[in-house]
N, C-alpha and C positions, 0 to 999 in steps of 0.2 A: 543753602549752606552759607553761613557766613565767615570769611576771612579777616583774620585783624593782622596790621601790621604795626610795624615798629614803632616807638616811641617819638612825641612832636619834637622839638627840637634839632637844633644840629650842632656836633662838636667837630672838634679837630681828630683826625686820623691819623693814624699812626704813621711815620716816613715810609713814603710810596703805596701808597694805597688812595681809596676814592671811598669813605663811607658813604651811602646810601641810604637814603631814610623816606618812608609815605607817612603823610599827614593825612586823614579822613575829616572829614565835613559833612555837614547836611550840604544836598544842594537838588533841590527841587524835589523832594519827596526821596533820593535816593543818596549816597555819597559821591563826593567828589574827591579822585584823588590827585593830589599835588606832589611831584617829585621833586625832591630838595637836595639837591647836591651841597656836601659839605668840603667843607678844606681839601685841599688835593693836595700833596708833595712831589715832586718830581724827584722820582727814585735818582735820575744823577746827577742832577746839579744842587737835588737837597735844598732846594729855595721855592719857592712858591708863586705858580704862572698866575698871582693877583696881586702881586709888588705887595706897595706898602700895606696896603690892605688885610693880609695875612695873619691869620689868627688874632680878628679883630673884629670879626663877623659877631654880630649880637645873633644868640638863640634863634631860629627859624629865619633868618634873612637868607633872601633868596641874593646870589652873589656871583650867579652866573655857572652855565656849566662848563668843566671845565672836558674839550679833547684833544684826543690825538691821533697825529696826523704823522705819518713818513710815507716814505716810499717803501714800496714792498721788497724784503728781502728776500735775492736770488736764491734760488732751493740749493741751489751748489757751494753757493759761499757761508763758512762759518760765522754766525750770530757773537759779534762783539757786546755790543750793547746790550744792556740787559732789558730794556725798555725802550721806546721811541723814543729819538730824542727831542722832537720839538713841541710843542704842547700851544694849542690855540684853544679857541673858543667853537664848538661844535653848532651850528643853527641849530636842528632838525632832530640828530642823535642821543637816547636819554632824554628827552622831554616824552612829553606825556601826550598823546596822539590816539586818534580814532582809531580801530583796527578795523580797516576796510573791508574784508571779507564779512563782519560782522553785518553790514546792512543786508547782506544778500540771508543770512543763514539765519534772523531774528524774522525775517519778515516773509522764513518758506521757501524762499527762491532760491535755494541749493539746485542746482542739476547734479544729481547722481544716477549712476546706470541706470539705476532703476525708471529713473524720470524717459529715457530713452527709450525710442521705439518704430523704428524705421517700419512702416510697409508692408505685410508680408512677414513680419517676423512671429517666426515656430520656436517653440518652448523646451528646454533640456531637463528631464528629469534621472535621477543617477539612481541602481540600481547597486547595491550597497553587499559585503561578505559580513554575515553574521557571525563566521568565524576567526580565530584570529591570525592561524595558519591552517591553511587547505590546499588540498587537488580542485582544479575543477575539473571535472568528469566530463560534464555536457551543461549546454546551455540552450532552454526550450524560448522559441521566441514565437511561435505560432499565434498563442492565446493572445497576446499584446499585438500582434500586426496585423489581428483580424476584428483588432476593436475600434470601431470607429472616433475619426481624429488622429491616431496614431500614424507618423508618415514613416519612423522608420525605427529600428531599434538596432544600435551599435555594438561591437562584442570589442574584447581586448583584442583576437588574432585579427579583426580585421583593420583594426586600426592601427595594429603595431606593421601590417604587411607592407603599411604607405608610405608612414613614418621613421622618424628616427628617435632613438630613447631622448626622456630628458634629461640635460648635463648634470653629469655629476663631476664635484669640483676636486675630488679625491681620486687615483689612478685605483680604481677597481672595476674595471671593464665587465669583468661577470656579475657585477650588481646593476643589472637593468631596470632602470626606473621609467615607469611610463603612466599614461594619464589612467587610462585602465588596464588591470591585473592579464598578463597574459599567462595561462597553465595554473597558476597557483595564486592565492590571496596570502595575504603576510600580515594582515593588521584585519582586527574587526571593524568593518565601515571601511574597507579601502574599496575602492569602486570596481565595478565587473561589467556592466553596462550600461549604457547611454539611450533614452529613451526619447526619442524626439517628435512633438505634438501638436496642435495647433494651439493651445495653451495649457500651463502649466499644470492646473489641475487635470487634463489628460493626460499629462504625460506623466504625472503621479498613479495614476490609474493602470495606466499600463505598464508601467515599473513592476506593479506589483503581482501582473499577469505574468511575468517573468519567470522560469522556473530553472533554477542553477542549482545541480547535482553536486556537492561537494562530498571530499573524501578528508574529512580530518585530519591534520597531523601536528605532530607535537609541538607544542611554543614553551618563549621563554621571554616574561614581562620584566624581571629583576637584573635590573646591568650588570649589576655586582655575579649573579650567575650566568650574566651570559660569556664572560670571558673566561668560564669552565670550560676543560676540556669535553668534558661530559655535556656541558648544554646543549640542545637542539640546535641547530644551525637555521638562522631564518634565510641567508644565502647558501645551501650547500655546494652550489660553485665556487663560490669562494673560499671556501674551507676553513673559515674560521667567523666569528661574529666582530673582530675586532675589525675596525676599514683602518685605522690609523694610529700608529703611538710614536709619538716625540718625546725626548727626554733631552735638558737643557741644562747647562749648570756655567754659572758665570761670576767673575770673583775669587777670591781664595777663599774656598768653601771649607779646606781642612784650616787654612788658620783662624779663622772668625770661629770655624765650631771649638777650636783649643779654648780660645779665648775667651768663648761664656762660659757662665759659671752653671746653668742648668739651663733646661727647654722644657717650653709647652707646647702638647700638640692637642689640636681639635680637629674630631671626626664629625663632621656636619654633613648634610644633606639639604639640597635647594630642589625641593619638589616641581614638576613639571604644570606648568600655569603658562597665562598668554595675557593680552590687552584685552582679548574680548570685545573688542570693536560694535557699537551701536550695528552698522552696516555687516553684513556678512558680506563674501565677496560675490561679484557678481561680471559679467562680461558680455557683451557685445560682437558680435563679426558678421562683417558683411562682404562677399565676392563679386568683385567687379571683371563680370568676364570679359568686358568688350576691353576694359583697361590694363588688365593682371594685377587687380590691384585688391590688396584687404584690408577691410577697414576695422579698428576694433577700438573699443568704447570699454576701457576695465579700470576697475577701481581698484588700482593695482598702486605699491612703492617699493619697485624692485630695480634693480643694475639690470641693464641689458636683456629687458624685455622683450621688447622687438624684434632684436637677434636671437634670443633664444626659439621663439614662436616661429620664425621662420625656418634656424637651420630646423627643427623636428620635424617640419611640414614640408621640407628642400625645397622651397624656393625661397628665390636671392633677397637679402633682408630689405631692397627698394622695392617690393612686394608688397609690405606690410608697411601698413600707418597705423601707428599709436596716437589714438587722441587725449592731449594730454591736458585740457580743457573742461576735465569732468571732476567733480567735487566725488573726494573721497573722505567716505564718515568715519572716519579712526580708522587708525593703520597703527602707528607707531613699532612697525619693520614688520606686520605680519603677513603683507597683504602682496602676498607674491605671487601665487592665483599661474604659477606657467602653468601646469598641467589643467586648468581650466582653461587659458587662452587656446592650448592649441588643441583640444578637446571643440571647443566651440568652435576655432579658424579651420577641421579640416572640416567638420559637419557645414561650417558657410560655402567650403568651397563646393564640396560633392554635391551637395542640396541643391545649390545657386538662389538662398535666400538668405535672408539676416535670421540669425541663430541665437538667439537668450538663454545665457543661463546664469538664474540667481541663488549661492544655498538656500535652505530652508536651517534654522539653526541645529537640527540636529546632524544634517548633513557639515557644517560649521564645526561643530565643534568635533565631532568623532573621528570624520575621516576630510579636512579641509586641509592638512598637514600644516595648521599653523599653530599648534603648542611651541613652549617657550625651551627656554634650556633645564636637563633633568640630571642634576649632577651630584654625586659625590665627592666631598673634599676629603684630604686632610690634609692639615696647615701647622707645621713646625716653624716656631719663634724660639730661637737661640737668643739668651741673653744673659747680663751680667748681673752682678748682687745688685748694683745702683741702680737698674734698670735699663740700659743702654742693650738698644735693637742691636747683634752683629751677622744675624743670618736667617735669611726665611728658607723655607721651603715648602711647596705647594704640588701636592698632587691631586688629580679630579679627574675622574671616568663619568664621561658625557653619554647620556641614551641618546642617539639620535633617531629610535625609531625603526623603521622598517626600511628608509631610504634615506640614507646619509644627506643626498643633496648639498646646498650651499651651508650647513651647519654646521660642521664641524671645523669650518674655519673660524667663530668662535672662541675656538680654543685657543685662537694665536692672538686676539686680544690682551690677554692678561700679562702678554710678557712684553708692554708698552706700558703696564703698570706692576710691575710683580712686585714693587715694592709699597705700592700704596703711596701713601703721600710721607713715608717715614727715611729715616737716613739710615741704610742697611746696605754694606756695601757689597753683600755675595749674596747670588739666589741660587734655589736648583729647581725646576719645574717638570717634571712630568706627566704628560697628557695622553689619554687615551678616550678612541671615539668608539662605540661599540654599537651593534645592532641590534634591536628589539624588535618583539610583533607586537610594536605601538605605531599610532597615526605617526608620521613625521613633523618635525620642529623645526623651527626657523629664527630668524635673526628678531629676539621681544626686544624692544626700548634698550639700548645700548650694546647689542651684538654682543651679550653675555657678560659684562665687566659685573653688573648690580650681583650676579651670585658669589663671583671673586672677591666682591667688597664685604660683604657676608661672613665672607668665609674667613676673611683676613683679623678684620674686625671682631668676631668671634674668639679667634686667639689672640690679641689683642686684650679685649678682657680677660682672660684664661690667664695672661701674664699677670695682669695688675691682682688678681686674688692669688694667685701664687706668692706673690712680694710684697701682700696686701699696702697696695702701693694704687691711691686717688687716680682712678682711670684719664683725669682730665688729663691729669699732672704727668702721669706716663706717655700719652701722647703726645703732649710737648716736647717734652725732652726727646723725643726720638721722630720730633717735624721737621722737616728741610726746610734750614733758616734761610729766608730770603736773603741773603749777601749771599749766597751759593748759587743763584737761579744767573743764565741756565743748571740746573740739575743733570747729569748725565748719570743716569740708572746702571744697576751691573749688566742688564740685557742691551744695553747700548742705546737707548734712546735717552732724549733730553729732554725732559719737562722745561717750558717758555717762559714761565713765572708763577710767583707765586709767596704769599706772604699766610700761612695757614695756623701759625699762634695768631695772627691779627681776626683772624673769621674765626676762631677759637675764643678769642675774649666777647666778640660782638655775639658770638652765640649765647656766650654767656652773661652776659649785659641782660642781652635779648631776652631770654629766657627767663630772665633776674634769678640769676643759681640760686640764692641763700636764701630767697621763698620758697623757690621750690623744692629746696632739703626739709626744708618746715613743714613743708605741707603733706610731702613722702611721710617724714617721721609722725605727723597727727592720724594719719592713714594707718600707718601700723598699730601705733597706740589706741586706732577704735576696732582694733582683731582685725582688721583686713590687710591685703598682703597690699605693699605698695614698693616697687621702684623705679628710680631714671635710667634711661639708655640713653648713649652716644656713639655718635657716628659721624668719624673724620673724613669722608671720601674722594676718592677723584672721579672727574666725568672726561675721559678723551674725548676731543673732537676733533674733526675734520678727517672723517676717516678714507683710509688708504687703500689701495689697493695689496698692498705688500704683504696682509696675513695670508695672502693667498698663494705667495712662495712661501711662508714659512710651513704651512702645514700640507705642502705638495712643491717641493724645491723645484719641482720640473716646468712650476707655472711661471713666468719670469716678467708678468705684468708687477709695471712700479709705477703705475700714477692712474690717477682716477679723478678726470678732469671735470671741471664745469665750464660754461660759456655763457655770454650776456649779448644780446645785441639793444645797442641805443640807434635810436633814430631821434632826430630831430624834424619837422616837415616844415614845409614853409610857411607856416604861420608861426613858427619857434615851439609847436608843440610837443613834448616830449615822450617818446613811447619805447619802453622796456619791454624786451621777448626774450623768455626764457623754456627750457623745453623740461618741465619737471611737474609732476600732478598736485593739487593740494590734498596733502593730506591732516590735516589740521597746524600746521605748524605758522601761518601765516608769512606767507614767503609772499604773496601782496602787497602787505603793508612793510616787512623786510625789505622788498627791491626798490618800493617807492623812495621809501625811507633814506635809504644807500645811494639812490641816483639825486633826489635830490640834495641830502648833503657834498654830494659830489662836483656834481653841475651849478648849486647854487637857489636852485628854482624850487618852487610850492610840492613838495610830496603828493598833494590830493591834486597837482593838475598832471602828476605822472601816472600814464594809462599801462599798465600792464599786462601783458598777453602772454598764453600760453600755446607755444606752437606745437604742432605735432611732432611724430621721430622724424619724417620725411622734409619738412620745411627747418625743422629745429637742428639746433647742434647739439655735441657731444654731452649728456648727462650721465650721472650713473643713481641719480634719484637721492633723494632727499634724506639718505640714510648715513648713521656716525655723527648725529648733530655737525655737519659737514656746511649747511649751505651759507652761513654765514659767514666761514671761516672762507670756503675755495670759491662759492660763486660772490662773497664779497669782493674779492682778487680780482675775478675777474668783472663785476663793475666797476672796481675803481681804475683797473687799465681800461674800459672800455672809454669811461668818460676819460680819462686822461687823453686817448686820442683824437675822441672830439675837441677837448680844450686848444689840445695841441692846433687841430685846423685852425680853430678860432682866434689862438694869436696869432696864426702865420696870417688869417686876412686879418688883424688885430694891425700886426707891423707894418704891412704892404700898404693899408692907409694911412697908417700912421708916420710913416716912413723912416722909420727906426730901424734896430735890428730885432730879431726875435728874441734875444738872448733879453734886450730889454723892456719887455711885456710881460704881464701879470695878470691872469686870469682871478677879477675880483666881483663873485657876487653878479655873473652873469656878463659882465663887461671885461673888454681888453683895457687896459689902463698903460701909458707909458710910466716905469717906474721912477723917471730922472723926473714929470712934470704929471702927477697926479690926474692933474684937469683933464687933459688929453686923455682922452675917454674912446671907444667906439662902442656901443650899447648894442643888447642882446638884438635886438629887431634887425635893425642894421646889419648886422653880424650873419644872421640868416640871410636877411635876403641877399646877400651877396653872394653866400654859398649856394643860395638856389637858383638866382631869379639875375645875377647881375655880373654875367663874365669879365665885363670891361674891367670891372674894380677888381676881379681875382687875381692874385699872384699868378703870373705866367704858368702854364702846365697845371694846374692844379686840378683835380677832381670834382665837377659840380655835388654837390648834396651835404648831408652831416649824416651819415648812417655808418654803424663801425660793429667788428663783431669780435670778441677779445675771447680767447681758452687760455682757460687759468689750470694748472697743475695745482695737487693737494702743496701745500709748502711743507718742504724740506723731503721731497718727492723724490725718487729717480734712480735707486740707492736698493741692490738687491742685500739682502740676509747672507752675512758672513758664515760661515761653515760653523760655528758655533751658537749660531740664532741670535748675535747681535744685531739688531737693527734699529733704526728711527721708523718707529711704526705713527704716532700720530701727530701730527705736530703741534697739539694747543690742549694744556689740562686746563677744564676749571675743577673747584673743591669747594666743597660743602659739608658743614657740622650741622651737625641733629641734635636737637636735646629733649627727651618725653620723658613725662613724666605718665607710668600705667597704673591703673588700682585694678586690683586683681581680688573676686570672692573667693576666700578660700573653697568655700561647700562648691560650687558650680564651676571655677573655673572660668568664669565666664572675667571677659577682661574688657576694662573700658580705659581709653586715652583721654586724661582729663586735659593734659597739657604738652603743646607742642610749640618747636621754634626752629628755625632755623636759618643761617647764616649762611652769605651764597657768595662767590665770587666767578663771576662767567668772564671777567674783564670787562671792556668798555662796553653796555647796557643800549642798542637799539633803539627799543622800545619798551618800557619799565613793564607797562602792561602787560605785553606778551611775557615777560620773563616770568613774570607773576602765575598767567595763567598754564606755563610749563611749569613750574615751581611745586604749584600745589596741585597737577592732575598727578606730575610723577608722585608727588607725596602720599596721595590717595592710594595711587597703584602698589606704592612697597606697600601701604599699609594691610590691602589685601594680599599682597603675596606673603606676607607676615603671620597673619592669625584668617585668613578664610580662602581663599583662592589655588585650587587644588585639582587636575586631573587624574582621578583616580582612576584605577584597573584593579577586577578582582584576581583570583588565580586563574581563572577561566579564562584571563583577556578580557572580561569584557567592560570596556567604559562604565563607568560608574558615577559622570558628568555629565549627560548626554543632554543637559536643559538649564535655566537659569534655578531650578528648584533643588539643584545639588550642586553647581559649580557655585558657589558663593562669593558674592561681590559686595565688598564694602558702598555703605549708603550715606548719603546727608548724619545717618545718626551714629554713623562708629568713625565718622573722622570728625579732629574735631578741628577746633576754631586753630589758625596756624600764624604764628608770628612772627614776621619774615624781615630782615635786613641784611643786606646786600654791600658787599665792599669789593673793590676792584684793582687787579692789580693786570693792565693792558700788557696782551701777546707783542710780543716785538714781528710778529711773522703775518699779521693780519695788517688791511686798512685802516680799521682808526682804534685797533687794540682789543678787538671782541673773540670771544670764543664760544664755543661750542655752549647751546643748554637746553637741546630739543630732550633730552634726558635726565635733567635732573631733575631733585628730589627722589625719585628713583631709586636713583644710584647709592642714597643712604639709608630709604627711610626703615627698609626691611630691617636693613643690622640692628640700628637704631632700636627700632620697637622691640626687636630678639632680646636687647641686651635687657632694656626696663624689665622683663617680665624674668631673664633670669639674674638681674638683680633679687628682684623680690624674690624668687624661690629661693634664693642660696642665702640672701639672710633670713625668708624665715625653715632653714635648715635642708630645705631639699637640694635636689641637684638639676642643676643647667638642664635645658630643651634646646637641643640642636641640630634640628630637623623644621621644616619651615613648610607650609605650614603650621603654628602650634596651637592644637587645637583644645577647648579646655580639657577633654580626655588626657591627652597629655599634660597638661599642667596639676591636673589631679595625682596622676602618676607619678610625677616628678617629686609632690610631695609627700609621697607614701611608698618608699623604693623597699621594696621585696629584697629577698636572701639571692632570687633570681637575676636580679637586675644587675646590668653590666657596669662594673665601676669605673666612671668616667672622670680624672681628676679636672677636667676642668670645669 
């Protein structure tokens, strides 16, 4: 697949912002890219950190890059500034760098679960319900434990007798969720018993000698009917299918709606879809009885794994090591795998052997509980003749399945953006989480914002054909103009920055609009259907702990920390520990990258480790495009306390005071007499190796270990659901252009672009390579990517030859430039972008394809997947078909 980006040259950018631009080359049989920073504005002094030099830059002159630098704002104190205020020269950050994890992952050398294999370890195979709500009657286990190899075969009752259920994050006590089905099955493919072997193909063998009596009973696969009185109850203790409904309303919602002139509302549907990860998930555990100790190996990116696997199993969570050291093959939030961990951690302990267990993909995809979010909108835009946003309102019934679990806090995402990236001063929000006899869902690539953006975006267009009113031009007019940032939304949070007409015109640049209207209009003109979509969206990051009281007020966690430890050893060599697994986001080359712009020293001589839960500190995993934002935080106070040692024996030799010392570039420097120097060598060995010279009392070593809070943390949900849920937006526009056959439906992406702004850029590379996998992923959840269920319940995805995944040939070539407008709440002004592309590309592509229908006379698809059945449809609407003005 080949990626093109932006145009060569570099201009000046608009006040306060950082355009971005890749140049390509040949360079040894492959390209070479060069990141080129352009003009910078310093949003508040409005002058420019390259003096005279300033807007004087010839075409592609490299002119330095430019960063920034503050100290971290207190989570308590309100945000003056709109921006950092000091602005230096970055070494490290925003150039162009190796991604270190890449040597190990091109040349094989991944370790993943699979790769592991202690000793003695016996094989788990699962034992699956064909139906999608049942009795079970009885369960024959004789045939299977009389067949050689097989050591043992597990039932729900006996493993529910030891254990405890697993958590659920919503107060519904009679919805017991556990790793296998006790009494009754609830989903087809939910697990019933555990088959345990001396290798895997026995213990497939003997799953099947298994013989489970079930008694039918009635389901109910449609959300929409399951919050019928009349539907089946998938929990009849509970007495109802709904687990939760919040309703929200913030603003003056009666005078905003006086005040437009008419509304449009869109009824949309975001079909249930996932990452589909290379890797299915797999895990490890091994019982150390002489120690009490369990050891597990999961290819797992979840919050409070460790704790969970223990309290199930009751014992005390320093029980349980997580090794968090193992290469995990795609996750991006699905890969939460507890009912596998503790499934596998009680078989290690009873057994007393190491215990594997890896799906097989159909056990993955049917019954792994890692579907995405399965929702219904609909989305009212109040507005005026001119086109001016004065009121949204969002309602959406979430499936989450058969076991609510961690997913339906999801739903309290959206109200940290309810407003989209537009200027709307009253929302009203309504959410409801309901239960089906589907697999359970969990937290896909941005814990549910991508179907909200969707859904927003959707009315959005809906407006502009109503007011036949240039969809660009409509979004501008109603974008929060950067002299308003911070932004404070009517749900009470503040958006950090942000210049979104600026990544609006660079889309458009990008994209070169007024070709590509040319090319749409030669497309139509040769009978085929052809139009652009756009898509203005936000990406939260650094995500909180705090949806977690909004959609259960009784939870009153409000931070959700990270930790860094630096050491330095006595040779001055530098070593980063952090306690968080890879899941592809390169958080490697992220810490290297971060410590050495910090400290001063070579990124590649910074060795980076991954500790277990037991040795490591407080994480809550790699999820909310979070590690940049919160475990940035906390390396930049880690090294800050290193620095700090290092002026104090900086002064004490120097025989200053501290106040007048300057950590520069690895060296103590006296600020009154430059020369007067103590160098990094020096500087070590005195803190390791040379008491005489230490400051009285001082501590030998350089090793420090810093917990950082999410920023602007701490802060429960007001009785009306105002809160600061995340504290760092980036925003991204889409521009595609689709050609659509009319006879077939079938739709091809000829052109694509998109404009990004994450704030201050890391590593260009990686933004790139988040950029375009999310780009790829909306585009499947757009036109292929679907888990379907027939009436029966039963999956109708159960392998790569029905779940359909966009390839090399339906995305296409993607033309990406990048502008920056730096968080004032981060270290050197970066935010969140483990999500993006994502987060638009679905709306995006929706919109192109019902451009083309609605001009050429049919009506909008707004249901997602759309497949060309549907696009056929659309253009041929029957007497039967529901009239949908938008």
């Amino acid at each position: 697949m080949r990626f093109l980006h932006s145009r060569n040259g570099a201009r000046s950018a608009g006040a306060g912002g950082r355009r971005w631009e890749s140049r390509r080359g040949r360079h040894r049989g492959g390209y070479r890219r060069e990141y080129l920073p352009l003009h910078w504005v310093c949003p508040n002094s409005r002058s420019s950190p390259f003096g005279d030099r300033a807007g004087t830059e010839k075409p592609g002159e490299r002119i330095g890059v430019c960063a920034v630098t503050t100290d971290l704002v207190d989570e308590s104190s309100v945000v003056e500034e709109k921006y950092p205020a000091t602005v230096g020269s970055h070494v490290y950050l925003s150039k162009h760098a190796s991604v270190r994890e890449d040597r190990r992952f091109v040349a094989g050398e991944g370790r993943y679960v699979g790769d592991i294999e202690p000793p003695g370890t016996v094989h788990v195979a699962i034992v699956t319900s064909p139906h999608p709500h049942a009795v079970i009657r009885s369960i024959e286990l004789d045939e299977a434990l009389d067949l050689p190899g097989v050591i043992t075969v597990l039932t729900g009752d006996e493993l529910a007798a030891d254990t405890e259920p697993l958590r659920q994050y919503l107060d519904v006590p009679e919805v017991q969720w556990r790793p296998l089905a006790v009494g009754a099955t609830r989903y087809a493919g939910e697990w019933v018993a555990a088959v345990v072997a001396e290798s895997r193909a026995l213990a497939e063998d003997g799953a099947e000698l298994v013989m489970v009596d079930y008694e039918p009973l009635p389901h109910v696969i449609d959300p929409e009917w399951a919050v019928d009185p009349e539907a089946p109850l998938v929990h009849p203790a509970h007495g109802s299918n709904i687990m939760t409904e919040r309703s929200f309303a913030w603003g003056d919602v009666e005078g905003n709606r006086k005040r437009a002139t008419a509304s449009a509302t869109v009824r949309s549907r975001w079909n249930r879809n996932s990452t589909v990860p290379l890797e299915t998930f797999g895990v490890i555990a091994e019982w150390d009885q002489h120690r009490d100790l369990l050891d597990v190996w999961a290819s797992i990116q979840m919050p409070q794994f460790p704790e969970q696997v223990a309290a199930s199993l009751r014992i005390p969570s320093n029980q349980v090591r997580v090794h968090f050291d193992v290469d995990v093959g795609g996750s991006y939030g699905v890969k939460r795998g507890i009912k596998h961990g503790v499934l596998v951690g009680y078989l290690a302990r009873r057994l007393r052997v190491p215990v594997k267990f890896i799906e097989d993909r159909t056990e993955n995809m049917n019954g792994g509980d890692f579907h995405g979010p399965d929702r219904v909108f609909e989305v009212e835009i109040a507005y005026t003749e001119t086109g001016e946003f004065t009121h949204i309102r969002i309602d959406v019934l979430d499936d989450e399945g058969a076991y609510p679990g961690r997913s339906p806090l999801q739903l309290a995402k959206p109200i940290g953006a309810i407003v989209g990236p537009y200027r709307i001063s009253s929302a009203e929000y309504n959410a409801r989480a309901v239960t089906t006899n589907k697999t359970g869902q969990v937290a896909v690539r941005g814990f549910g914002q991508a179907p909200t953006n969707y859904a927003i975006e959707a009315a959005v267009d809906a407006v502009a054909r109503d007011l036949d009113m240039d969809r660009l031009e409509l979004r501008r007019k109603n974008f929060i103009p950067p002299e308003e940032f911070p932004y404070r939304i009517p749900s009470g949070t503040e958006y950090d920055s942000g210049e979104y007409a600026a990544v609006l015109d660079n889309a458009i640049e990008t994209a070169d609009l007024e070709a590509l209207l040319r090319e749409r209009d030669s497309i139509r003109a040769s009978g085929k259907l052809a139009g652009i979509g756009v898509a203005s969206c936000l990406e939260p990051g650094g995500g909180n702990a705090i949806f977690e009281n909004l959609m259960n007020p009784r939870n009153d966690k409000t931070t959700f920390p990270e930790a860094c430890r630096i050491r330095v050893d006595g040779t001055g060599a530098v070593t980063a520990i952090i306690s968080i697994s890879s899941a592809g986001q390169s958080h490697e080359t992220m810490v290297a990258t971060l410590v050495g712009e910090e400290l001063g020293v070579d990124p590649d001589t910074v060795a980076v480790v991954r500790a277990d839960s037991l040795s490591g500190f407080p994480s809550q995993s790699p999820v909310g495009s979070r590690m940049a934002i919160v475990l940035g935080r906390a390396i930049h106070a880690a090294a800050d306390l290193i620095k700090t040692k290092l002026r104090t024996i900086g002064a004490h030799q120097l025989g200053c005071s501290f106040e007048q010392t300057e950590y520069c570039r690895t060296s103590v420097v006296d600020s009154n007499d430059p020369d007067r120097r103590i160098a990094w060598d020096e500087l070590v060995a005195i803190a390791h190796r040379k008491q005489h010279k230490m400051p009285p009392g001082m501590e030998p070593g350089l090793e420090v270990v810093h917990v950082a809070h999410t920023p602007r943390s701490g802060t429960l949900a007001a009785p009306d659901g105002t809160v600061q849920l995340y504290p760092c937006y980036s925003f991204e526009v889409h521009l595609v252009l689709a050609e659509i056959d009319p006879g077939t439906g079938k739709v091809d992406l000829t052109k694509y672009a998109i404009s990004h702004d994450c704030g201050t850029v890391i590593n260009p590379d990686v933004v790139r390579g988040m950029v375009y996998g999310g780009t790829a992923h909306g585009i499947g959840v757009a036109l292929y990517e679907q888990f379907a269920f027939n009436r029966d319940g039963q999956p109708l995805s159960g392998s790569f030859m029905d779940y359909l995944l966009p390839t090399a040939h339906e995305v296409p070539d993607i033309v990406e430039s990048e502008h920056c407008t730096p968080s004032p709440l981060t270290s050197h002004g970066q935010k969140g972008v483990g999500e993006a592309g994502y987060m638009g590309a679905a709306a995006a592509v929706a919109g192109a394809i019902n451009d083309a229908l609605v001009a050429a006379g049919g009506r909008p698809v707004q249901s997602l997947p759309i497949k060309p059945s549907d696009i056929w449809s659309a253009l041929r609407p029957t007497s039967s078909s529901r009239e949908d003005r938008s």
